[in-house]
C-alpha positions as a printed Julia matrix, in Angstrom:
223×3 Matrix{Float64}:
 16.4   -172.07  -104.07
 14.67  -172.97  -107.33
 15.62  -176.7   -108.99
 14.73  -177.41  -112.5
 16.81  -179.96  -115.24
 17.24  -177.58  -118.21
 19.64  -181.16  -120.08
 19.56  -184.44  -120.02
 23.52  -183.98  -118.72
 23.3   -181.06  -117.01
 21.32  -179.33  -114.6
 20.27  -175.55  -114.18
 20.06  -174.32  -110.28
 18.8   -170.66  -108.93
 20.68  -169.39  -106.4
 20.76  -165.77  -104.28
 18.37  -165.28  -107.29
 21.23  -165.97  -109.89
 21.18  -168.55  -112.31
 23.56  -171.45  -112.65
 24.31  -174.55  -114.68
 26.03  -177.5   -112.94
 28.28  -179.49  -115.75
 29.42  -183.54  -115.63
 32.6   -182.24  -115.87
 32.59  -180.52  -112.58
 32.23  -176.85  -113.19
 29.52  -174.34  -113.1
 28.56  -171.59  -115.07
 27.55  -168.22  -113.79
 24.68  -167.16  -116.82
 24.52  -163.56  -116.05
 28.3   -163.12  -115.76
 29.02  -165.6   -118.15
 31.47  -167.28  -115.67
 32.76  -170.94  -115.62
 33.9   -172.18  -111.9
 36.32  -174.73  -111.81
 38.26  -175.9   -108.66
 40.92  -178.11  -107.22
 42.78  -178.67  -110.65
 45.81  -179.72  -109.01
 47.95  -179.53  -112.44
 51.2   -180.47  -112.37
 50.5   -183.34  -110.07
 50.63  -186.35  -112.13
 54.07  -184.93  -112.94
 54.9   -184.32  -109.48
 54.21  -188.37  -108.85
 56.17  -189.45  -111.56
 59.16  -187.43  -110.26
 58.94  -188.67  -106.7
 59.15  -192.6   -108.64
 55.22  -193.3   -108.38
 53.71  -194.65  -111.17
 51.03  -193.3   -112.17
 50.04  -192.79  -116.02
 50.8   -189.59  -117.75
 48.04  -189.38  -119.89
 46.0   -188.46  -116.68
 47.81  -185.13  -117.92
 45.72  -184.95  -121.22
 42.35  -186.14  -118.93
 42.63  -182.92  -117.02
 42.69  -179.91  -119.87
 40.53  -182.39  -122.25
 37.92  -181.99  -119.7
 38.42  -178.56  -119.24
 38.69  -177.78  -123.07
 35.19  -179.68  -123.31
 33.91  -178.14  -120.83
 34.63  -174.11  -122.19
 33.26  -175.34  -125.73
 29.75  -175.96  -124.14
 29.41  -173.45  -121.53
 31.44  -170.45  -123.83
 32.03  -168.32  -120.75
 34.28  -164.95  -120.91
 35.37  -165.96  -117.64
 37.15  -168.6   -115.9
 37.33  -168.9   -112.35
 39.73  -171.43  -110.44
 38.52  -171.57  -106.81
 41.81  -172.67  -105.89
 44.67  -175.21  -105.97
 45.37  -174.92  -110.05
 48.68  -176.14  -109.56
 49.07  -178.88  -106.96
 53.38  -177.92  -106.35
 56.03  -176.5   -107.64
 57.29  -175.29  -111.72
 56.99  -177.99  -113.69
 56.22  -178.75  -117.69
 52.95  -179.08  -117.23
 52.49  -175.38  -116.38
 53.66  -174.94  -119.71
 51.45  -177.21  -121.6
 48.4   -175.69  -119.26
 49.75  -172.2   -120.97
 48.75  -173.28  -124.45
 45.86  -173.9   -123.23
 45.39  -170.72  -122.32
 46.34  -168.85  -125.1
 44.17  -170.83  -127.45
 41.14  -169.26  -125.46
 42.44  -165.55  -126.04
 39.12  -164.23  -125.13
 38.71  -165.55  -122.01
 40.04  -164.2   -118.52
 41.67  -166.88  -116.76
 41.39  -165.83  -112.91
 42.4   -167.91  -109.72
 41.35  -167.5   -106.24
 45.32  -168.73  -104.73
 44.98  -172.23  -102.67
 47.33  -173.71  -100.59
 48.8   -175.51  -103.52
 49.41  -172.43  -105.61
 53.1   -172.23  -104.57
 54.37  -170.73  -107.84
 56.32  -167.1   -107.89
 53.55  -164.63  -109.01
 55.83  -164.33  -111.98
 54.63  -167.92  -113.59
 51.27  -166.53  -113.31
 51.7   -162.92  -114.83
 53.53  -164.77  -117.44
 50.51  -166.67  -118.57
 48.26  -163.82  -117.99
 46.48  -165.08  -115.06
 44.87  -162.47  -112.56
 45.5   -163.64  -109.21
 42.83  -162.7   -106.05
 43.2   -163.86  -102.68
 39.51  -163.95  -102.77
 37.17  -162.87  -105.21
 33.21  -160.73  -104.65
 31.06  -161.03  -107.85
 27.64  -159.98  -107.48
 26.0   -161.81  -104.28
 28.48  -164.26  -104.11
 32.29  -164.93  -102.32
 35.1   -166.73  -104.22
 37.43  -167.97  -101.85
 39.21  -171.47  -101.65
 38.98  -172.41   -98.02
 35.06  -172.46   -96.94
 34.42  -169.14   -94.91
 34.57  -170.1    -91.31
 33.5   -166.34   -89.79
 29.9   -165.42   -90.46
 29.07  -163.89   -93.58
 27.41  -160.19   -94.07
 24.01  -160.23   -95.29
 22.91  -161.31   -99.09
 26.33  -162.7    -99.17
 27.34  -166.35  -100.63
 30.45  -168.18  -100.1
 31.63  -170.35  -102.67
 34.68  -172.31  -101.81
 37.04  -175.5   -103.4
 39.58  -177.19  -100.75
 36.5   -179.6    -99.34
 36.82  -182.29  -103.03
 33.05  -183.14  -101.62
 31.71  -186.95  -101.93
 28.11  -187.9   -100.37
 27.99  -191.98   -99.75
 24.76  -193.35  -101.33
 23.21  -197.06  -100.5
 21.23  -199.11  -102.94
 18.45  -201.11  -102.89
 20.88  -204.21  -102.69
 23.08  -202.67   -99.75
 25.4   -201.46  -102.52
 27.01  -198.44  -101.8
 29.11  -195.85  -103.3
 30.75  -192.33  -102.91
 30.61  -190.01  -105.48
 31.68  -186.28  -106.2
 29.13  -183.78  -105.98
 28.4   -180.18  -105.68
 27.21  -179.21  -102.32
 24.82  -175.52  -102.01
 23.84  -175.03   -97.88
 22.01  -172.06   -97.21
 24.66  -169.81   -97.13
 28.34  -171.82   -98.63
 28.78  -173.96  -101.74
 31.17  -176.56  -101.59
 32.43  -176.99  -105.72
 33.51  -180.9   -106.57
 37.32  -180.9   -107.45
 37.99  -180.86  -110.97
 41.38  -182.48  -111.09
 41.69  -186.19  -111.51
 43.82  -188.44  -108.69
 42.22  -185.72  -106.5
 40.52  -187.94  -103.64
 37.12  -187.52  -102.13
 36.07  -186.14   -98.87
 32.45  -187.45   -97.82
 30.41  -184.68   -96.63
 27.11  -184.78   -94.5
 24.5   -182.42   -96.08
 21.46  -181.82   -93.5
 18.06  -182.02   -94.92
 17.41  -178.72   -96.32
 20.95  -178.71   -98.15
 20.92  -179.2   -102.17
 23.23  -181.81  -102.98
 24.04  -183.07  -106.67
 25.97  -185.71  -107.73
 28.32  -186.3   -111.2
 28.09  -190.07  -112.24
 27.7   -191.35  -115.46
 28.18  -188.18  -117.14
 25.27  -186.53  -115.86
 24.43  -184.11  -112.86
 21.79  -185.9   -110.63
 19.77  -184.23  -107.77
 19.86  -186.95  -104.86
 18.36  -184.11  -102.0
């Protein structure tokens, strides 16, 4: 693996020999295929709250695809890949609003890698134009939303969602804190979940794992 900060706010990553960028807002970008990861959207949930009586604020709505519309403008991919649970239950309005989205970026495949959220009739999806995998092979790597458990075939990567990854870091004052980062072992990738309201699940990365963490807007190597 080769490690070098190409931005200030972002950080550029080599790995199976193809070149990635690592963005604050939780995705990466494939160069070479011009592909933007995303993962663990979980749309529709805020909604899903609300209409079970728990208050949470709907403007987390607008957070989400803000992010993601931010996100598209900087890394311009033709691709976007959803490892997983875009939709956290079932049809409601927000799949709509999510469809705008969509069709603004008429140039871009939107592709998802089903999770165990993504409970929708393929209909909803066809209807929007989404291409639907139950995994995904591009180049070296393996798109799948659960982390491959069986071993993988040689010069293959798995890159998985499902995990919402969080390493615990300690200060020099005993402060400590868990934050969402991407996780890259020697042969899986753990992607941070892009959804807000999503939780965090702390990992343990051994010694020769790359981990990076998002805080303050910027992507920070901390292995």
């Amino acid at each position: 693996m080769i490690i070098k900060i190409a931005f200030p706010r972002r950080m550029d990553i080599e790995i199976f020999g193809e070149p990635m960028r690592l963005f604050p807002q939780k995705a990466v970008l494939l160069k070479k295929e011009k592909a933007l990861l995303i993962a663990d959207l979980h749309l529709g949930k805020i909604n899903h709250f609300r209409k079970s009586g728990i208050a949470v604020p709907s403007k987390a709505n607008d957070h989400n695809l803000e992010l993601l519309m931010e996100v598209v403008s900087l890394a311009r991919p033709q691709r976007i890949i959803c490892l997983g649970d875009l939709f956290h239950s079932h049809y409601n309005t927000e799949w709509e609003v999510f469809g705008e989205v969509v069709k603004h970026y008429a140039g871009i495949t939107f592709e998802l890698v089903l999770g165990n959220h993504d409970i929708m009739s393929e209909h909803q999806y066809e209807r929007k134009g989404i291409h639907v995998y139950d995994d995904l092979v591009l180049g070296p790597f393996l798109f799948t939303h659960h982390p491959v458990e069986e071993e993988l075939p040689d010069g293959q990567y798995n890159i998985a969602g499902h995990i919402h990854p969080g390493v615990h870091l300690v200060g020099k004052g005993r402060q400590s804190v868990v934050l969402p980062c991407f996780y890259f072992g020697a042969r899986q990738a753990y992607l941070p979940a892009f959804g807000k309201f999503t939780g965090l699940a702390r990992i343990a990365p051994r010694k020769e794992d790359k981990v990076f963490v998002v805080a303050d807007n910027k992507v920070m190597s901390v292995s």
